[in-house]
MIMIZA-142432 format. One record per residue: x, z, y of N, C-alpha, C, O in turn; residue in three letters. Coordinates in Angstrom, 2 decimals. Atoms other than C-alpha are relative to their C-alpha. Layout:
<rs>
<r <X; Z; Y>; <X; Z; Y>; <X; Z; Y>; <X; Z; Y>; Ala>
...
</rs>
This chain:
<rs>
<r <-1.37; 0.40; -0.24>; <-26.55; 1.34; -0.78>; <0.35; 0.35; 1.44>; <-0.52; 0.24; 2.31>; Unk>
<r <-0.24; -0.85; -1.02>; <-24.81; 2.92; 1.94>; <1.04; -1.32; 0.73>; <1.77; -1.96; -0.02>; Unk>
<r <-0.71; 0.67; -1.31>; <-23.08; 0.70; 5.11>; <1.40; 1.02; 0.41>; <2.46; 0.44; 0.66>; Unk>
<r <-0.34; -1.06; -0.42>; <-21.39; 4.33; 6.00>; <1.38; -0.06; -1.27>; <2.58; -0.04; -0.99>; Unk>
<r <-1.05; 0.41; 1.19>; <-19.47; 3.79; 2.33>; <0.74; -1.00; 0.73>; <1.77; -1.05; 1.41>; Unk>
<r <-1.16; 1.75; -0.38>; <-18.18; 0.50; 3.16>; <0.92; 0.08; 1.37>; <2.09; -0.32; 1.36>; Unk>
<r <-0.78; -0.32; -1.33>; <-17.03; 1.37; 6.86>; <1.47; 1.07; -0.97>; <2.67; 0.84; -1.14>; Unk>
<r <-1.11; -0.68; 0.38>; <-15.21; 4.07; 5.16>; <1.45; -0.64; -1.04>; <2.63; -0.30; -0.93>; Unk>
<r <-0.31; 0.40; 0.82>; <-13.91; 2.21; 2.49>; <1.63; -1.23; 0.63>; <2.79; -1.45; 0.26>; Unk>
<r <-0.62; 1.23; -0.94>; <-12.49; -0.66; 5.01>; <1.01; 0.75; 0.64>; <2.16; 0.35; 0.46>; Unk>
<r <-0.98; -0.86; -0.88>; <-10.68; 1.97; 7.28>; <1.27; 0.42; -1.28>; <2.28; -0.17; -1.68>; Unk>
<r <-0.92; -0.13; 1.53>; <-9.02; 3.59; 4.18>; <0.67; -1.28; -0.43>; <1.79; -1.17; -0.92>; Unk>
<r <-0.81; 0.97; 0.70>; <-8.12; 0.03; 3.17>; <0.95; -0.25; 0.89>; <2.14; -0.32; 0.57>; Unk>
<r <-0.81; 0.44; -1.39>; <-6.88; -0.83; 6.88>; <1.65; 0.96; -0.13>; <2.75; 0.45; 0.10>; Unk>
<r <-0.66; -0.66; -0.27>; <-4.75; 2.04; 6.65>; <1.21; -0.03; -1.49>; <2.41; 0.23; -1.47>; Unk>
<r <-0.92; 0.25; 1.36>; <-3.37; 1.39; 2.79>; <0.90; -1.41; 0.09>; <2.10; -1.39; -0.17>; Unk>
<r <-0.25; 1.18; -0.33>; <-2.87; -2.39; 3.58>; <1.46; -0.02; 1.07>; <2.47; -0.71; 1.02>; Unk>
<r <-1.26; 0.10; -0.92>; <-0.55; -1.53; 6.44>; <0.98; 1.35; -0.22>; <2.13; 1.59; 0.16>; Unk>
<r <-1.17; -0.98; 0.70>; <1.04; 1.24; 5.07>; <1.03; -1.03; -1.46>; <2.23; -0.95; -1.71>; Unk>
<r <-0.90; 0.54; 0.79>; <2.17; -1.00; 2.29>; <0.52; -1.43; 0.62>; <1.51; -1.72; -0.06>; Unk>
<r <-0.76; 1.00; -1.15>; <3.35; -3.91; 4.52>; <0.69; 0.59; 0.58>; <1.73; 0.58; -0.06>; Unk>
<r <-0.96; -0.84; -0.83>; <5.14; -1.88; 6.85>; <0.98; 0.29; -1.22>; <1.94; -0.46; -1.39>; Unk>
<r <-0.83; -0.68; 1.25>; <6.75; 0.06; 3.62>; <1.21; -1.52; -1.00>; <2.37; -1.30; -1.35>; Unk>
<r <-0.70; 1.20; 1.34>; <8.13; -3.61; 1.13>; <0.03; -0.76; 1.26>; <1.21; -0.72; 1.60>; Unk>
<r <-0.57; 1.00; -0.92>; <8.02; -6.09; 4.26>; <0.98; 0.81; 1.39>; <2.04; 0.27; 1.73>; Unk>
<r <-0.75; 0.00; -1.17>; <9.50; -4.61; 7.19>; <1.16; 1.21; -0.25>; <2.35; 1.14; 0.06>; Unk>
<r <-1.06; -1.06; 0.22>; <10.85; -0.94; 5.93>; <1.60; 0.10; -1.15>; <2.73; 0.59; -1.22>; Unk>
<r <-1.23; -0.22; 1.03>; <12.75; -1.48; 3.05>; <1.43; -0.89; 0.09>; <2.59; -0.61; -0.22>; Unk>
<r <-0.97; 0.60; 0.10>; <14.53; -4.13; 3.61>; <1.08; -0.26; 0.96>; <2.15; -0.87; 0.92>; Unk>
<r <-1.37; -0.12; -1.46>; <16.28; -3.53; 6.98>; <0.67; 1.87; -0.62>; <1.78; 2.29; -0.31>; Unk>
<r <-1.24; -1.00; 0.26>; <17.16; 0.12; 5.25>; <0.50; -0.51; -1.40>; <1.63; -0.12; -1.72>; Unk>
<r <-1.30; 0.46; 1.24>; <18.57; -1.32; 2.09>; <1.02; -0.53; 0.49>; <2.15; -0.09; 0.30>; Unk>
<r <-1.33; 1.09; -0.41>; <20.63; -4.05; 3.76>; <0.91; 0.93; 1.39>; <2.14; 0.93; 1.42>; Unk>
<r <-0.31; -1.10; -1.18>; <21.21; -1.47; 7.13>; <0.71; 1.33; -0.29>; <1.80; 1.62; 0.21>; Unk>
<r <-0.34; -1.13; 0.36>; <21.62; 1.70; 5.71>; <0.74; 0.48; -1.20>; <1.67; 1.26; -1.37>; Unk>
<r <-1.02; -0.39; 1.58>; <22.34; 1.54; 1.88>; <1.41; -1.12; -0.06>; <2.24; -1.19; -0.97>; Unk>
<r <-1.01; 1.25; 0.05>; <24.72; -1.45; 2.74>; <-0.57; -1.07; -1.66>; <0.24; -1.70; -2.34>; Unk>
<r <0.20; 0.76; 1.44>; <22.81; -3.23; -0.58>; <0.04; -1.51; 0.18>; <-0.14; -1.85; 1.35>; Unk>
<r <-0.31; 1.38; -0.46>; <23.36; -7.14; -0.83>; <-1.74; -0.91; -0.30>; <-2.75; -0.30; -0.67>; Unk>
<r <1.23; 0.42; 0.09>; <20.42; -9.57; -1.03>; <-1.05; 0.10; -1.33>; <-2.21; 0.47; -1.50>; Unk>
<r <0.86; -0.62; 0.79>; <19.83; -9.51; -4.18>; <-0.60; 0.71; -0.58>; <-1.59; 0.46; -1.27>; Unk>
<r <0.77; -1.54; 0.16>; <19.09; -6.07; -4.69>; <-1.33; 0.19; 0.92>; <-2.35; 0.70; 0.45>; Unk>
<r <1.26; -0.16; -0.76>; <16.58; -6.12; -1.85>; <-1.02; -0.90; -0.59>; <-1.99; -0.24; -0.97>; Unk>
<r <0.92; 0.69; 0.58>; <14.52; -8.97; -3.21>; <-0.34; 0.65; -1.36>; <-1.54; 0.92; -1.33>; Unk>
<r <0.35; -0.53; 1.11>; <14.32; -7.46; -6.74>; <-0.72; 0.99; 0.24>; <-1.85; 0.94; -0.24>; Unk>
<r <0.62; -1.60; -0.52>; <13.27; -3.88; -5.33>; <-1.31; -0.63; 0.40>; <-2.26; -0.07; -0.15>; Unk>
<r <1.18; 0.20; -0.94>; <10.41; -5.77; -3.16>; <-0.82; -0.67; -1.16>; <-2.03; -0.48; -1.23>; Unk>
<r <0.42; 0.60; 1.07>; <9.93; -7.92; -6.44>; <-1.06; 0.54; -0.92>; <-2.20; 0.18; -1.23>; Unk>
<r <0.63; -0.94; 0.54>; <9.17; -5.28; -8.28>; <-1.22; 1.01; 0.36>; <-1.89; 1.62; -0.48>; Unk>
<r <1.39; -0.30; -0.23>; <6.43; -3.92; -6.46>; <-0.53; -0.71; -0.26>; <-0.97; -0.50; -1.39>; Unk>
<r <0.45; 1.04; 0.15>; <4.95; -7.08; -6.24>; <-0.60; -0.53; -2.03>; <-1.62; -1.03; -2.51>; Unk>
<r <0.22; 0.57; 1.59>; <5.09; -7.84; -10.26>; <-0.54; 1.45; -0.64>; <-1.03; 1.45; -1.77>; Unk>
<r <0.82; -1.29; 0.85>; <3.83; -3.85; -10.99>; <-1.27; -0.12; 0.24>; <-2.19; 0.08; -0.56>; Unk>
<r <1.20; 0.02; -0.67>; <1.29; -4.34; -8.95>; <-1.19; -1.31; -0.77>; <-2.34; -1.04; -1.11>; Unk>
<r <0.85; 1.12; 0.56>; <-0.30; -7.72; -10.38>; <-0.10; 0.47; -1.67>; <-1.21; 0.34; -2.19>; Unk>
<r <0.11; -0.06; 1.68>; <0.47; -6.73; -14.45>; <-1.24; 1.07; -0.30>; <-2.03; 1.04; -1.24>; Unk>
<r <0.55; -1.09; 0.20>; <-1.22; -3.43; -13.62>; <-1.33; -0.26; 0.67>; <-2.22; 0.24; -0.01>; Unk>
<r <1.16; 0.76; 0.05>; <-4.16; -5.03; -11.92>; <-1.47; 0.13; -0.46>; <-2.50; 0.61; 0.02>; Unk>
<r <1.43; 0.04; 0.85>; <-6.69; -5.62; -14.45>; <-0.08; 1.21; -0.74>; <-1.16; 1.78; -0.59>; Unk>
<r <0.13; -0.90; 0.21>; <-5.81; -2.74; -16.42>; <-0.50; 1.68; 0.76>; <-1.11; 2.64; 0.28>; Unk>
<r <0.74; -1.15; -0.79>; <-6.52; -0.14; -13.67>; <-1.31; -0.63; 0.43>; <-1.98; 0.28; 0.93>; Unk>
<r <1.03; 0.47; -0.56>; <-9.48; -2.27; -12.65>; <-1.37; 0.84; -1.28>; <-2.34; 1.59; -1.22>; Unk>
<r <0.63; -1.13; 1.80>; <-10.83; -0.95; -16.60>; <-0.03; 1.48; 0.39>; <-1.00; 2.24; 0.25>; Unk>
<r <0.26; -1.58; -0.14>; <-9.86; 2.43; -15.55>; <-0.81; 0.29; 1.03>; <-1.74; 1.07; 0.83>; Unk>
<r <1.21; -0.13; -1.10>; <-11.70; 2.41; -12.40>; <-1.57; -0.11; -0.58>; <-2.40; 0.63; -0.05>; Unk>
<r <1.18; -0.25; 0.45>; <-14.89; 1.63; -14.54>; <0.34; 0.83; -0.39>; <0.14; 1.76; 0.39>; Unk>
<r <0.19; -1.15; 0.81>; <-14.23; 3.94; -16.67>; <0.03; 1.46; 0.25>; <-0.32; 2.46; -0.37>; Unk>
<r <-0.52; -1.71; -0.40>; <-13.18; 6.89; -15.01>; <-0.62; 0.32; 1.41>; <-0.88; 1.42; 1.90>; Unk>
<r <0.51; -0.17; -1.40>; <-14.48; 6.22; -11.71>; <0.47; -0.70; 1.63>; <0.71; 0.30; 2.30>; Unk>
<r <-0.26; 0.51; -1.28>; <-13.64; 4.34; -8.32>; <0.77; 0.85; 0.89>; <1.85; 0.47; 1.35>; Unk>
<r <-0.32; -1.02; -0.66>; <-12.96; 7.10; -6.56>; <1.44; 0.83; -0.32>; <2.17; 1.22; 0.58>; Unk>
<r <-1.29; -0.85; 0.34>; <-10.04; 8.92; -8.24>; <1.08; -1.01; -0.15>; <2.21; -0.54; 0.03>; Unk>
<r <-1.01; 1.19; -0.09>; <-8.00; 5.67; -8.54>; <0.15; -0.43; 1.34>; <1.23; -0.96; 1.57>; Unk>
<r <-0.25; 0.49; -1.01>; <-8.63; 4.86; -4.99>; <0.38; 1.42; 0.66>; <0.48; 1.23; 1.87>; Unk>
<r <-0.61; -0.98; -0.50>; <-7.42; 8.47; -4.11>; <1.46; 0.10; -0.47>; <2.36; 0.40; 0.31>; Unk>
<r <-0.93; -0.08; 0.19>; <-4.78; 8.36; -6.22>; <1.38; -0.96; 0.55>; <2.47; -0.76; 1.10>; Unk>
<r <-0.87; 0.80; -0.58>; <-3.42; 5.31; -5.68>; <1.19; 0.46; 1.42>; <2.37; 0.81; 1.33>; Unk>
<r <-1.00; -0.25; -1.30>; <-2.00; 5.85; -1.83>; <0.51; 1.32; -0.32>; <1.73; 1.40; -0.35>; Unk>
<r <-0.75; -1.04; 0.43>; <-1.50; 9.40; -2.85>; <1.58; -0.03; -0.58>; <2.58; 0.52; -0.12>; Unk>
<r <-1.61; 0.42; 0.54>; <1.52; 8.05; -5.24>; <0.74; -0.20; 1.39>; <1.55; 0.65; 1.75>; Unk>
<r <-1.16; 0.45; -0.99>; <3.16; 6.23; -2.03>; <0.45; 0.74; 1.11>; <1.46; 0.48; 1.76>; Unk>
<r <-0.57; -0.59; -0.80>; <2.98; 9.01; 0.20>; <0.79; 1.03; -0.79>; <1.04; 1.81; 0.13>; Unk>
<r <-0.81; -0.30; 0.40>; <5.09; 10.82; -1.96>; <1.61; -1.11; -0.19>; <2.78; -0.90; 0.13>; Unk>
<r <-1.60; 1.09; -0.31>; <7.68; 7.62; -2.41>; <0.47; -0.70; 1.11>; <1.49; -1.37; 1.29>; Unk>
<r <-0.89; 0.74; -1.54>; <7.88; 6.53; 1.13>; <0.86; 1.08; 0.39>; <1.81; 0.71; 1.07>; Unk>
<r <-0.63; -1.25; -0.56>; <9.31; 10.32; 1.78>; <1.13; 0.03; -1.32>; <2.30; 0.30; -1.06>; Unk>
<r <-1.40; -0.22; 0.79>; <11.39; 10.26; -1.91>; <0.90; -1.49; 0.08>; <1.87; -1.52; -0.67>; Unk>
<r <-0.94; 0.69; -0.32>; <12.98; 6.88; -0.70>; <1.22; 0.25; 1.00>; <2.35; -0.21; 0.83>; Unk>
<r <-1.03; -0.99; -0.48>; <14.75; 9.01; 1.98>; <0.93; 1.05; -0.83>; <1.91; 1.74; -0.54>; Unk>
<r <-1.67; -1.31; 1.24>; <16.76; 11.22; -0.98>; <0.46; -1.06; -0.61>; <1.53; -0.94; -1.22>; Unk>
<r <-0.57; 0.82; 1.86>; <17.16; 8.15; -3.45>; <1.29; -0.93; 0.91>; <1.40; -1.44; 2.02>; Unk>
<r <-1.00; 0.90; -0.72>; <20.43; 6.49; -3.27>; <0.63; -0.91; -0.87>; <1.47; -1.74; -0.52>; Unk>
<r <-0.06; 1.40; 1.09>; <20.68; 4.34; -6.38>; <-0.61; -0.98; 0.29>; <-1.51; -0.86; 1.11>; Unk>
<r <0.98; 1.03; -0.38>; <19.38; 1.00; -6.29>; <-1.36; 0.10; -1.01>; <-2.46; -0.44; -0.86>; Unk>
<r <1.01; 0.04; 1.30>; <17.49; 1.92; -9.67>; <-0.89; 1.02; 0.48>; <-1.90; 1.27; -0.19>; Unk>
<r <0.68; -1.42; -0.37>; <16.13; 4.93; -7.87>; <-1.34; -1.05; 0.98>; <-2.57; -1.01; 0.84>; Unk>
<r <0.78; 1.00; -1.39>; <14.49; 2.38; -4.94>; <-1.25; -0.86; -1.08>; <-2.48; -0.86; -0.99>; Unk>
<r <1.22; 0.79; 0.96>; <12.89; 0.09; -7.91>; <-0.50; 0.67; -1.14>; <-0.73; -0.05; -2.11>; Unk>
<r <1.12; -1.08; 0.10>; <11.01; 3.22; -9.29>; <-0.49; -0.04; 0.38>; <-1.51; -0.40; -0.20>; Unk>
<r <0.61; -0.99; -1.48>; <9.79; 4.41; -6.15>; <-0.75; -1.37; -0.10>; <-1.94; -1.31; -0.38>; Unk>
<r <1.01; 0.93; -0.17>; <8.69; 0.69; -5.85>; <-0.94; -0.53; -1.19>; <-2.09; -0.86; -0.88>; Unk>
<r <0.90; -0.08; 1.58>; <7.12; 0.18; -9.48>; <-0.95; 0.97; 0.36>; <-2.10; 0.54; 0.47>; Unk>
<r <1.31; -0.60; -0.13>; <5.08; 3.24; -8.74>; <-0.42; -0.03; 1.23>; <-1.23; 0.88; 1.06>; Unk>
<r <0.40; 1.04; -1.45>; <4.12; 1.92; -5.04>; <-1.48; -0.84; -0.79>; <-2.69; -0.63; -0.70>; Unk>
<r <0.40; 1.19; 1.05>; <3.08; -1.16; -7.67>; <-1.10; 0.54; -0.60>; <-2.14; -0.13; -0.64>; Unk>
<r <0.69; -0.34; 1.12>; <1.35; 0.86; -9.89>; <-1.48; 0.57; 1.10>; <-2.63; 0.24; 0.81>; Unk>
<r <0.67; -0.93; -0.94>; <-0.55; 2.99; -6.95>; <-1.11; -1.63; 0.91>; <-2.33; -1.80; 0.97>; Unk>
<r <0.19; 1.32; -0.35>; <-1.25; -0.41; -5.40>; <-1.47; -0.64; -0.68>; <-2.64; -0.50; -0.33>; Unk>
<r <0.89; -0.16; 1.29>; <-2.92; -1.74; -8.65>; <-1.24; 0.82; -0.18>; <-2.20; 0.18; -0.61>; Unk>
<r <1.00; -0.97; 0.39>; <-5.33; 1.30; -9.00>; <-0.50; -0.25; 1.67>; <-1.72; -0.14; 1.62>; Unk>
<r <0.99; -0.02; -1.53>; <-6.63; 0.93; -5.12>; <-0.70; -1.35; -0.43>; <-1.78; -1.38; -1.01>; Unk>
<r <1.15; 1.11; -0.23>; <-7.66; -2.78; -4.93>; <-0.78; -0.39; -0.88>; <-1.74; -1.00; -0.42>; Unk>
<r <1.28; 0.46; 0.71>; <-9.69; -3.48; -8.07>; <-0.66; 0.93; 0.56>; <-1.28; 0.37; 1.46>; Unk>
<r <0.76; -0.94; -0.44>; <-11.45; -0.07; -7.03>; <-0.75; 0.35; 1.19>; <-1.62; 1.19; 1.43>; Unk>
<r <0.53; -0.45; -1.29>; <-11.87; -0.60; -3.54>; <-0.76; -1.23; 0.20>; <-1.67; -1.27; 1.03>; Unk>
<r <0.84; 1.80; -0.43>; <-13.16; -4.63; -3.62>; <-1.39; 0.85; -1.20>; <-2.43; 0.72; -0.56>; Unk>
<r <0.72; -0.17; 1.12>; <-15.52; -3.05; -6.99>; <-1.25; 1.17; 1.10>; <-2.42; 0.99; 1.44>; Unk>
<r <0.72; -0.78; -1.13>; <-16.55; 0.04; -4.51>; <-1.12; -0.70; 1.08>; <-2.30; -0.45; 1.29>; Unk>
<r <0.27; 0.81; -1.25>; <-17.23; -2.24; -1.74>; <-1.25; -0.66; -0.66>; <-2.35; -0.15; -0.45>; Unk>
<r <0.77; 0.36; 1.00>; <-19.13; -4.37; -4.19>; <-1.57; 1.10; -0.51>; <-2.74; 0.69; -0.51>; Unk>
<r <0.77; -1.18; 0.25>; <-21.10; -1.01; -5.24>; <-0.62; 0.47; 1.47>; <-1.82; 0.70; 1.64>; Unk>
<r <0.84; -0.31; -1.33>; <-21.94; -0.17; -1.83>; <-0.83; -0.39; 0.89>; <-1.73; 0.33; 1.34>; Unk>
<r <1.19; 0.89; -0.84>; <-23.71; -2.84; 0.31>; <-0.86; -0.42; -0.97>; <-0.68; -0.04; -2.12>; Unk>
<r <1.07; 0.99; 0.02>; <-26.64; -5.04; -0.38>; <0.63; -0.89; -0.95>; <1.85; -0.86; -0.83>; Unk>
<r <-0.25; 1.29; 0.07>; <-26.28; -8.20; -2.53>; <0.02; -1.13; 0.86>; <0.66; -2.13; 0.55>; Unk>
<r <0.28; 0.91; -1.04>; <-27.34; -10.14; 0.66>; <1.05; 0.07; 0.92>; <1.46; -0.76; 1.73>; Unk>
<r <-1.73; -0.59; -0.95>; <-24.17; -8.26; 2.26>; <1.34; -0.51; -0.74>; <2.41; -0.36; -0.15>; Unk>
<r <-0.91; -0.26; 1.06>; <-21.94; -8.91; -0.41>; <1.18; -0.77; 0.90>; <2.19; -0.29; 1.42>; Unk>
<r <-1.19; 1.27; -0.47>; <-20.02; -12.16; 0.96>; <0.67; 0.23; 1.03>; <1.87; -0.05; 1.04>; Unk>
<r <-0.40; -0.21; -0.51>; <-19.79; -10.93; 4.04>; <0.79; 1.79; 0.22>; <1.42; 2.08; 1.23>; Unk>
<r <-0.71; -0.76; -0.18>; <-18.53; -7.30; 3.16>; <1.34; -0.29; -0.50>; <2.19; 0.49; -0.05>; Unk>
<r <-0.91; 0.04; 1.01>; <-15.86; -8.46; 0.89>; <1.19; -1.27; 0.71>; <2.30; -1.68; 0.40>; Unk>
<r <-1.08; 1.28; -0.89>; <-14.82; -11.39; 3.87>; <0.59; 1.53; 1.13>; <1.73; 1.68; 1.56>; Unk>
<r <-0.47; -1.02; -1.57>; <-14.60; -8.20; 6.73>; <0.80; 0.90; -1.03>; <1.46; 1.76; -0.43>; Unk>
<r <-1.51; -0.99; 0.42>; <-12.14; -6.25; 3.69>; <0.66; -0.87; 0.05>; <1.67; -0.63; 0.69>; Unk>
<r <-1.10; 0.27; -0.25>; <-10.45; -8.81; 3.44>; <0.50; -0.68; 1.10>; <1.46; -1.43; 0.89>; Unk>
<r <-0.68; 0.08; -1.42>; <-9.75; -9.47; 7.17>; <0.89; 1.01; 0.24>; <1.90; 0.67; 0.86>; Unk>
<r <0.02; -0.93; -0.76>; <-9.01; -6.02; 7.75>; <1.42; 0.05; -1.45>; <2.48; 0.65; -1.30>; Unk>
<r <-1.30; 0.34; 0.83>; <-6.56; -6.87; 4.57>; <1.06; -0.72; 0.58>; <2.23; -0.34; 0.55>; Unk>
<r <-0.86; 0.97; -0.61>; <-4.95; -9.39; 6.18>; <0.76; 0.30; 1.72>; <1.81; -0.10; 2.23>; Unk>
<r <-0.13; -0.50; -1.38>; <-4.99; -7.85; 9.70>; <1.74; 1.20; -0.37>; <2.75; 1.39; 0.30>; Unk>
<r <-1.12; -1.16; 0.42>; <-2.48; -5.09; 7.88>; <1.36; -0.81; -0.31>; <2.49; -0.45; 0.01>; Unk>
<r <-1.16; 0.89; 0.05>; <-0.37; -8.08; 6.77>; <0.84; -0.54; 1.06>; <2.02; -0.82; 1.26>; Unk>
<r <-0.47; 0.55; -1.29>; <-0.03; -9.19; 9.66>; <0.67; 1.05; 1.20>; <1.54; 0.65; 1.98>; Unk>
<r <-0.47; -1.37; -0.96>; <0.67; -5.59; 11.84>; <1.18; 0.52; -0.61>; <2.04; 1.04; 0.11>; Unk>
<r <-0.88; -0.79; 1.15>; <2.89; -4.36; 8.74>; <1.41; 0.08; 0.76>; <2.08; 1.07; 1.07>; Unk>
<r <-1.50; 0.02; -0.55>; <6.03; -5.77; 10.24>; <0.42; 0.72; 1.36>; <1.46; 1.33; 1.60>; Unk>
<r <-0.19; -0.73; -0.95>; <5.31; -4.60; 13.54>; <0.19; 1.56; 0.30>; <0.81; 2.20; 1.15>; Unk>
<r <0.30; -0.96; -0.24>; <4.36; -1.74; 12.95>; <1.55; 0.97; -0.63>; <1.85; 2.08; -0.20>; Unk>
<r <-1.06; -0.46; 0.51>; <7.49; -0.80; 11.09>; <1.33; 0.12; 1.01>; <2.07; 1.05; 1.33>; Unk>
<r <-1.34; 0.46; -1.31>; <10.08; -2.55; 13.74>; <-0.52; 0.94; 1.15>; <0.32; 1.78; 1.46>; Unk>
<r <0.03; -1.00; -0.64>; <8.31; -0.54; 16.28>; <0.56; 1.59; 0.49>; <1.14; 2.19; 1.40>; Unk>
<r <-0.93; -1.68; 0.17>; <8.78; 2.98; 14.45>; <1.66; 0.22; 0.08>; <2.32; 1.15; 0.53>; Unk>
<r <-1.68; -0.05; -0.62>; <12.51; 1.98; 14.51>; <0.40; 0.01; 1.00>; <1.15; 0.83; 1.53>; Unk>
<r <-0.78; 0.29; -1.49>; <13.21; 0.71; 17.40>; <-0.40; 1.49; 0.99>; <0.48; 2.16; 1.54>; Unk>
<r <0.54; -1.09; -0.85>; <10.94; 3.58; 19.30>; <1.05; 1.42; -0.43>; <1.46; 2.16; 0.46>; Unk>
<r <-0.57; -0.63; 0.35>; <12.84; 5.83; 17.29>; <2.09; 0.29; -0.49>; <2.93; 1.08; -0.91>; Unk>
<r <-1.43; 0.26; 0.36>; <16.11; 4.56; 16.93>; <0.39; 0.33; -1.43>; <1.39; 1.05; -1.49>; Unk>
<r <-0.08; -0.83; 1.13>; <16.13; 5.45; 13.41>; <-0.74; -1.23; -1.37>; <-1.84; -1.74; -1.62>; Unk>
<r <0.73; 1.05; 1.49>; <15.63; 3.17; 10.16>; <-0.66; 0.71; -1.04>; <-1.23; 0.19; -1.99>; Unk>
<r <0.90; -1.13; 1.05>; <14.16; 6.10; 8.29>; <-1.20; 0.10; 0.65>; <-2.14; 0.30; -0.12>; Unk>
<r <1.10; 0.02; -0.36>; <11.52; 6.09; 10.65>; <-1.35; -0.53; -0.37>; <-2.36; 0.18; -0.39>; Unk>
<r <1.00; 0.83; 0.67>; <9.20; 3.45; 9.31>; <-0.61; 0.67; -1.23>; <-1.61; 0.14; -1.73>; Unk>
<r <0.33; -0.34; 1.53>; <8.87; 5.82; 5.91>; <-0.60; 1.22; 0.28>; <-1.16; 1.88; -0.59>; Unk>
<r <0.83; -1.05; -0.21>; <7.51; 8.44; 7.61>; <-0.80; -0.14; 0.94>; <-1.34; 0.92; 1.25>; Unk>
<r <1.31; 1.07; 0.02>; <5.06; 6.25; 9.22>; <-0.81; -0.07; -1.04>; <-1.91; 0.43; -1.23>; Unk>
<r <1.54; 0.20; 1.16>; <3.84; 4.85; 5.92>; <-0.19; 1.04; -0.51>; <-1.25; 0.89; -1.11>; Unk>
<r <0.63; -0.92; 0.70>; <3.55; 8.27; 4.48>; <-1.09; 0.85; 1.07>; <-1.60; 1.82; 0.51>; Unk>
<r <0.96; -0.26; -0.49>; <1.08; 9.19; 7.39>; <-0.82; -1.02; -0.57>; <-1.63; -0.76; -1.46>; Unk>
<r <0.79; 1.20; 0.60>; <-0.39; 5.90; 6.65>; <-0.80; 0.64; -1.01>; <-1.90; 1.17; -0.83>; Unk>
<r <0.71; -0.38; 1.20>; <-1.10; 6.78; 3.08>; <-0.81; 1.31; -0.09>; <-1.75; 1.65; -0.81>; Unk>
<r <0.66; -1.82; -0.09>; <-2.04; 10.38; 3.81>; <-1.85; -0.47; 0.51>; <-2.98; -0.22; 0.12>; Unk>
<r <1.65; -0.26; -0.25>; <-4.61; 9.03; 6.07>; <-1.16; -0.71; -0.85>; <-2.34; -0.35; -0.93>; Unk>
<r <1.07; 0.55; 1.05>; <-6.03; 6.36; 3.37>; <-0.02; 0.93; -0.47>; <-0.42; 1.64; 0.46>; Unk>
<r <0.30; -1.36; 0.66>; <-6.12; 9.75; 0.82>; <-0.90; 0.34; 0.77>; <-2.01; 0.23; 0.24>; Unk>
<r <1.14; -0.93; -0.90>; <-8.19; 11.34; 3.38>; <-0.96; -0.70; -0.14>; <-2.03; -0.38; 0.38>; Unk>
</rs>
């Protein structure tokens, strides 16, 4: 069991974790209400909807990850979002936004059973508790940066589109 896995595994998560925080907490909802002029409840539904793709789809990609492999679900996954943090800049429906976030949801879904299962697969049993407490710090650490890291790319940039081409480095670099 490889240590060298799990480092990798954690970074990649660091970098998915705050790519999708930044993206549903801080990005979307200052350009929906900012930019698309959309009213509240359109923004909550859109963010909703990641949120509820993401949990239904869950256990079912957790199945496909055995089955198919760890690895191609935890590539794919962020893969999806760096394509929809860049097609939320063309979309200008609100139905277009809660796509983009459904498959976010879905992309979402296929990383974390695969990457806690990975993680799981990679250390020690004697490691276990504590690899699976340092992902999910490094989970929580992203929760916690997400917003900043978003308000930053704006403000630095003057630009509310900015934050979306942030998280699609983000995701690029989990893919990598």
């Amino acid at each position: 069991k490889s240590l060298a896995v799990f480092w990798a595994l954690v970074i990649m998560a660091g970098f998915a974790e705050l790519g999708y925080v930044t993206l549903n907490i801080s990005a979307m909802p200052v350009y929906l209400r900012e930019v698309m002029g959309l009213g509240e409840s359109t923004i909550t539904a859109v963010g909703s909807v990641f949120l509820l793709t993401e949990a239904i789809f869950r256990a079912p990609m957790g199945m496909l990850s055995d089955h198919f492999g760890r690895r191609r679900l935890i590539v794919l996954g962020p893969s999806l979002t760096v394509f929809t943090s860049l097609a939320t800049l063309v979309a200008h429906h609100p139905l277009h936004f809660v796509v983009l976030r459904a498959i976010d949801g879905l992309g979402a879904a296929m990383l974390w059973p695969s990457v806690y299962a990975a993680i799981g697969d990679a250390v020690p049993t004697h490691k276990r508790a504590w690899a699976m407490s340092f992902l999910n710090m490094t989970y929580m650490s992203g929760v916690a940066l997400g917003p900043l890291a978003g308000g930053l790319a704006n403000d630095l940039t003057g630009a509310k589109q900015a934050s979306f081409y942030l998280t699609a480095v983000l995701f690029a670099a989990a893919t990598i």
